[in-house]
C-alpha positions as CSV (number, residue, x, y, z in Angstrom):
1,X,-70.4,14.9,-55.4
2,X,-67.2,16.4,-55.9
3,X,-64.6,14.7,-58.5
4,X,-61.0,13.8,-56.7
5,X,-58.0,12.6,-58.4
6,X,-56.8,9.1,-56.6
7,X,-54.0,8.8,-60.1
8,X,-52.1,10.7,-61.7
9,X,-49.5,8.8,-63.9
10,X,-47.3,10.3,-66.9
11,X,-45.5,8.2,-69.8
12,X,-43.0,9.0,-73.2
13,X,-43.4,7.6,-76.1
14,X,-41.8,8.0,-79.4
15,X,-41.7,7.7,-83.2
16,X,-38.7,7.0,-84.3
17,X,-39.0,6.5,-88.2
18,X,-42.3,8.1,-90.0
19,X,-43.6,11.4,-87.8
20,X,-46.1,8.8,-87.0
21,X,-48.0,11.8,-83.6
22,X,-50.8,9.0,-83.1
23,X,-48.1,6.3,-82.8
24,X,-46.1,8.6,-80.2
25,X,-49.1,9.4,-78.3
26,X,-50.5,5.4,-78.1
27,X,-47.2,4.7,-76.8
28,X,-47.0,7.4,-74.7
29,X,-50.1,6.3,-72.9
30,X,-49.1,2.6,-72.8
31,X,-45.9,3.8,-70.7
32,X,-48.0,5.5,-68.3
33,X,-50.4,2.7,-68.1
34,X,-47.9,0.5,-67.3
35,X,-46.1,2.5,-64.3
36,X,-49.8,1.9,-63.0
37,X,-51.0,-0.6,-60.1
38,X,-54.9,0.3,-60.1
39,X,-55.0,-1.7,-56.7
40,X,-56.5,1.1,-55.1
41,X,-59.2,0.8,-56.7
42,X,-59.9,-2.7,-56.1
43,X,-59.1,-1.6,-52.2
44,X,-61.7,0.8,-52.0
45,X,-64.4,-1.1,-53.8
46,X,-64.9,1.6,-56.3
47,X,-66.2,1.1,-60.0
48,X,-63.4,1.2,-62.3
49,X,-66.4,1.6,-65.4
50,X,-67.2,5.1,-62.9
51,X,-64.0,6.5,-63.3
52,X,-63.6,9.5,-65.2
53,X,-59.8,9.5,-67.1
54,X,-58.4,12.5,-68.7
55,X,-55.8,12.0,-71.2
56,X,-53.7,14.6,-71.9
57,X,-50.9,14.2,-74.7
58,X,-48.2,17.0,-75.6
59,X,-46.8,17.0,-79.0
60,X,-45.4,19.6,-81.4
61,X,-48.3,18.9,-84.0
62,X,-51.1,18.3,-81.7
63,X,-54.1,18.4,-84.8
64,X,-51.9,15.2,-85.9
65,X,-53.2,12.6,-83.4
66,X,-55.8,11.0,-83.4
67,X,-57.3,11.3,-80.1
68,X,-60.8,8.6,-80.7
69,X,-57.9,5.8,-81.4
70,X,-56.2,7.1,-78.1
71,X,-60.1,6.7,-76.2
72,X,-59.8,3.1,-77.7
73,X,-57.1,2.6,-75.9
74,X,-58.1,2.9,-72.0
75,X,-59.0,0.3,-70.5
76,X,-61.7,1.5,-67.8
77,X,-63.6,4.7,-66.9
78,X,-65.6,7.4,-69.3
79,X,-62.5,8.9,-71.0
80,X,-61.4,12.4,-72.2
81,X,-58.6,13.1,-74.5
82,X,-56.9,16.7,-74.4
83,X,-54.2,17.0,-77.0
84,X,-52.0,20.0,-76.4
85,X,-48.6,22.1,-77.6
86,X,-45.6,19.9,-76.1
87,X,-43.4,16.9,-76.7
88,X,-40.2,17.3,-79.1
89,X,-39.7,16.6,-82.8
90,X,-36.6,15.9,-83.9
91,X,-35.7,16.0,-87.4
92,X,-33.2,13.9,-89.3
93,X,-29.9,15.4,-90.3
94,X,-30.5,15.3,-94.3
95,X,-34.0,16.0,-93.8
96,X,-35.9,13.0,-94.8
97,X,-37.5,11.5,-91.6
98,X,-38.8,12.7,-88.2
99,X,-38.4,11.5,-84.5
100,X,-41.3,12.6,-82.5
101,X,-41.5,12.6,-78.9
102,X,-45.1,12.5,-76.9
103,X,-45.5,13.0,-73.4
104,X,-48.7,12.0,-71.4
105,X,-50.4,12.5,-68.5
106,X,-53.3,10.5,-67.0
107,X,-55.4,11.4,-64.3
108,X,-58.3,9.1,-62.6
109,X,-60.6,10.6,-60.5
110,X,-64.1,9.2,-58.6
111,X,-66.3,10.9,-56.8
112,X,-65.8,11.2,-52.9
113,X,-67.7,10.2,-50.4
C-alpha cells in the first residue's frame, strides 16, 4: 500500500555557546515535536508504532550530528534521519565560540487505505 504523509511539522533550534550540531539538531526536533497534536492519529485508529518518520535536519556541518541520538529521540514510528547542508552558523566576533542554528523537518506518513 502506498505511503501518505498525514504530518509534516518543522522546528529551530540552536547552540548558542560550544558549536554543540547534535545539541542544535535535538532541539530542533523538540520544537517541531512540540508544535505537534498527534490527535489524528488517535482519530483514525491508526498505529502510531506503524508510522514511518523521516527526520530531516539542515546544518552547516551536517557529518557533525549525531543522527542515532536524534532516532532516540522520537517518540513513535520506525524512524529515518537525513542530515543535510542548511541551518546557519554564526561565529563570535573575536573568534572563540560558535552559534549554530538547525532547522528540522518531520514528516509522518502511514499507509492508506
Amino acid at each position: 500500500m502506498p505511503l501518505k504523509r498525514v504530518i509534516l511539522e518543522l522546528g529551530a533550534g540552536n547552540d548558542l555557546h560550544g558549536g554543540d550540531y547534535t545539541k542544535a539538531a535535538l532541539r530542533a526536533v523538540q520544537d517541531a515535536l512540540h508544535h505537534s497534536s498527534l490527535s489524528l492519529i488517535r482519530s483514525l485508529d491508526l498505529d502510531p508504532r506503524s508510522a514511518q518518520v523521516e527526520v530531516t535536519i539542515g546544518v552547516q556541518r551536517p557529518e557533525m550530528v549525531n543522527a542515532a541520538a536524534v532516532t532516540a529521540s522520537m517518540p513513535l514510528g520506525q524512524v529515518t534521519v537525513k542530515v543535510v547542508k542548511g541551518g546557519l552558523d554564526l561565529p563570535a566576533e573575536h573568534g572563540h565560540d560558535l552559534a549554530v542554528i538547525a532547522s528540522a523537518a518531520i514528516a509522518v506518513r502511514f499507509e492508506a487505505p
